[in-house]
N, C-alpha and C positions, 0 to 999 in steps of 0.2 A: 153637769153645770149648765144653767141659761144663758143667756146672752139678751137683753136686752134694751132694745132701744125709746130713749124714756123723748118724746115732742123731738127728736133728733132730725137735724136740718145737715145737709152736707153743701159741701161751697163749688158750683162750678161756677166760673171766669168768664162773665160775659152774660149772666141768667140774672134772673131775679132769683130770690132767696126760694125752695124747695118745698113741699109741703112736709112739715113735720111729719115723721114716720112714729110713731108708739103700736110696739110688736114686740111680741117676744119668741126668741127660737125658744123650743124645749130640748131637753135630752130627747132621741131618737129619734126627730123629724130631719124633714130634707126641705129645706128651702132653696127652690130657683126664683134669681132672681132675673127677669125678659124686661126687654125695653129695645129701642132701635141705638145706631150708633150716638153716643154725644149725649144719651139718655142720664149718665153717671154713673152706671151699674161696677165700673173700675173704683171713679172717687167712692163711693157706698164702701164697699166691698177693704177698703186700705182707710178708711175711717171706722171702720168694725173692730179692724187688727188695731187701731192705734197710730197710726201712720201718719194719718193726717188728722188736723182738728177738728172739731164739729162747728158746722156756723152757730149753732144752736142748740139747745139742748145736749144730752150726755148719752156715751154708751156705759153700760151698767153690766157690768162681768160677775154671776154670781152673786151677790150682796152687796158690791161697793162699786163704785165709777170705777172705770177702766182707767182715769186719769190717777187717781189713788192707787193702782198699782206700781210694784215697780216693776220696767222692762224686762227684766228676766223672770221675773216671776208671770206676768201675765203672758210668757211664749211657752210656759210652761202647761198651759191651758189653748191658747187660741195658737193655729196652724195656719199660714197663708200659702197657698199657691199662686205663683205670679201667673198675669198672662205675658208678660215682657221677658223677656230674658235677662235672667241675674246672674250667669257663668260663665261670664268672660276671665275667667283667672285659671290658671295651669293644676289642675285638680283631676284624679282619676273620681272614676262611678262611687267608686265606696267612699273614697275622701268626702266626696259631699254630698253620699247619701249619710253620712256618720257627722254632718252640719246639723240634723235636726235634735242631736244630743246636745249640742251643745246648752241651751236654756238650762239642763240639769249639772252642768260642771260647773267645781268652780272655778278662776283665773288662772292659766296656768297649767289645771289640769289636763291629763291625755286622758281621751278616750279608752273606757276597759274593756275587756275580751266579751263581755256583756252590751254593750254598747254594738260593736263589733257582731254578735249574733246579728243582734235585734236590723244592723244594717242590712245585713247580707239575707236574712229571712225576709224584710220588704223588699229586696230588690227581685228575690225569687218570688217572690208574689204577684210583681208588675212582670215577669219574666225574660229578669235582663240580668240576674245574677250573672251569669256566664260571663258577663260585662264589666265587672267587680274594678278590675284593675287596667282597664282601657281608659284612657285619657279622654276627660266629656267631650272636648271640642272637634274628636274624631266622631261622634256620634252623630244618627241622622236627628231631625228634629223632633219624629216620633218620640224615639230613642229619648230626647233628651227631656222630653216633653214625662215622659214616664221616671225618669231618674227626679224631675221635680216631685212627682208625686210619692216618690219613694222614700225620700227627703221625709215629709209631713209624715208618710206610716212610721218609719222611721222615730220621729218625734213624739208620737201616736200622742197629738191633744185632743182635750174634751169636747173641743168645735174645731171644725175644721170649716176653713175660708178657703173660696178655692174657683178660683177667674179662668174661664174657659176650661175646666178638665178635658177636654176633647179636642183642641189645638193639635193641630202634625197628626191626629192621629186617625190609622184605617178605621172601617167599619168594623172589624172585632176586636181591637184593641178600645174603640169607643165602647162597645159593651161589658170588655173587661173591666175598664177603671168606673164605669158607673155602675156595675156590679158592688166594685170594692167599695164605692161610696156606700150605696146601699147598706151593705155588710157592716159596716162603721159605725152607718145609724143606729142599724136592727143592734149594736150590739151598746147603745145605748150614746153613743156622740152625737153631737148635732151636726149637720152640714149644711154650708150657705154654700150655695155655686150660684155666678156670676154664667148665664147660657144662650147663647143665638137662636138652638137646633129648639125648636117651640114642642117639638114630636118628643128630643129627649124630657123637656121638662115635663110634658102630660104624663110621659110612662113613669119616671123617676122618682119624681116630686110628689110630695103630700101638702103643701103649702108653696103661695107663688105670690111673689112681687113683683107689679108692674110699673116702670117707671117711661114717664110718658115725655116727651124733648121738653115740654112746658112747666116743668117743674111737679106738675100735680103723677099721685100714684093712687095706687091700690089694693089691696092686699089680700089673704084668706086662702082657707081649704082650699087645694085646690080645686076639687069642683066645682065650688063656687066664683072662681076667676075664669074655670077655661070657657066664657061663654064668645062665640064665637062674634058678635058684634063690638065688642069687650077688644078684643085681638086685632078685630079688623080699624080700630080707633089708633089700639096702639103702633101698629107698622104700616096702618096709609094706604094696607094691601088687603082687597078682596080675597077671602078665604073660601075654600070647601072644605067641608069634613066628612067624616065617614069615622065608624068603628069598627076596630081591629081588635081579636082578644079583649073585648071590654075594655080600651083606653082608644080612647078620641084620638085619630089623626087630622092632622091638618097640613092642606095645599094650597098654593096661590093660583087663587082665580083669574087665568090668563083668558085672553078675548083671541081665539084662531085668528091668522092672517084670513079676510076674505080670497074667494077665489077668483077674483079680478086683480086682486094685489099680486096675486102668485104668480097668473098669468102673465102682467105686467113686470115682474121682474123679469130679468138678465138670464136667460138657459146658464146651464151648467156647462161647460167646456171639456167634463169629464165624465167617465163613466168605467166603473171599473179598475180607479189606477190609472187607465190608459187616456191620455191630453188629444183630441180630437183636432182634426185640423179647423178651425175657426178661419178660414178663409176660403 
């Protein structure tokens, strides 16, 4: 199923109105979407799911407006991961990895021993099954950061939305869940993520959207966005690159302290641990 976004304006509070987005995900791409803080990438991202209204123009789920759905029926298709936390309530790991069935019950209904697999197989996927019946609020934020995404496998929609997937979490657990993303696509879902790290979205990403504090953006293959001038407009920040494995890295071009400045600072007082008599 597509996703797309037909002259679509999102509202931030305080901006002038956005430049109409018209794009479409397809089944098995990975859309990041980069911008600096206050860019929108959160509002974007919770106007995709339905969450909030559009200033402007419509999202188009499949063949009909998203607005022509109804609520249960379109979470049956679209997935959102929060970047804010939404598990303040007294729930073990399965309790609300077994939230993302919910769209398919009806009123009323428990959860079946089917449902129930399907939880406990996502959460051994993000490798926290062991966790199953630990209370969330005991968990660290990695932790809890992976029971969200466990939530959506769980739920297993056709597009998955998904605001920071690498929040709380180490350097192999960041390659785990962006793996799983990957996997999700290749295996025919779309995925929109909301992402800081510029490096994960050149590796991950096959399509990138740039949303720029001015309201204006940009969009396309990624290859065609990751141009290093392009990047350096949109975070204000002088870039290096260099290629790794054939995917573009990029670093902030910092300017060395001179060596009159160094000189000019304050000695250290330490050395080795051990606090020097400074008098």
């Amino acid at each position: 199923m597509r996703l797309h976004c037909d002259a679509l304006q999102v509202d931030i509070p305080g901006r002038a109105p956005s430049q109409p987005l018209s794009l479409t995900v397809e089944p098995g791409s990975r859309w990041g979407v980069l911008g600096p803080n206050g860019a929108g990438k959160t509002t974007l991202l919770h106007t995709l799911a339905g969450l909030r209204p559009a200033a402007a123009g419509q999202v188009v789920l499949g063949e009909r407006p998203l607005a022509a759905w109804r609520r249960r029926q379109a979470a049956q298709h679209l997935g959102l991961v929060f970047q804010e936390r939404h598990d303040d309530f007294p729930a073990t790991v399965l309790e609300t990895a077994l939230i993302g069935r919910h769209p398919f019950l009806h009123a009323w209904q428990n959860e079946s021993a089917e449902d129930a697999a399907r939880a406990h197989q996502a959460l051994d996927q993000l490798g926290i099954d062991h966790l199953a019946e630990r209370p969330l609020a005991t968990l660290s934020g990695g932790e809890r950061q992976r029971v969200s995404i466990a939530t959506v496998l769980t739920q297993s929609p056709d597009i998955w939305l998904v605001d920071e997937p690498t929040n709380h979490l180490d350097l192999h657990h960041q390659v785990e869940v962006m793996g799983l993303l990957d996997h999700q696509a290749r295996s025919g879902r779309a995925v929109v993520m909301c992402l800081h790290d510029l490096n994960l979205a050149a590796r991950w990403c096959d399509h990138l959207l740039l949303l720029y504090p001015d309201g204006t953006a940009c969009w396309g293959p990624r290859d065609d966005i990751l141009v290093t001038s392009t990047l350096e407009r949109l975070y204000r920040q002088p870039l290096m690159t260099a290629e790794i494995d054939g995917v573009p890295v990029f670093l902030p071009r910092v300017t060395a302290p001179s060596s009159s400045s160094l000189s000019s600072s304050s000695p250290s007082t330490f050395s080795r641990g051990k606090p020097h008599d400074a008098t």
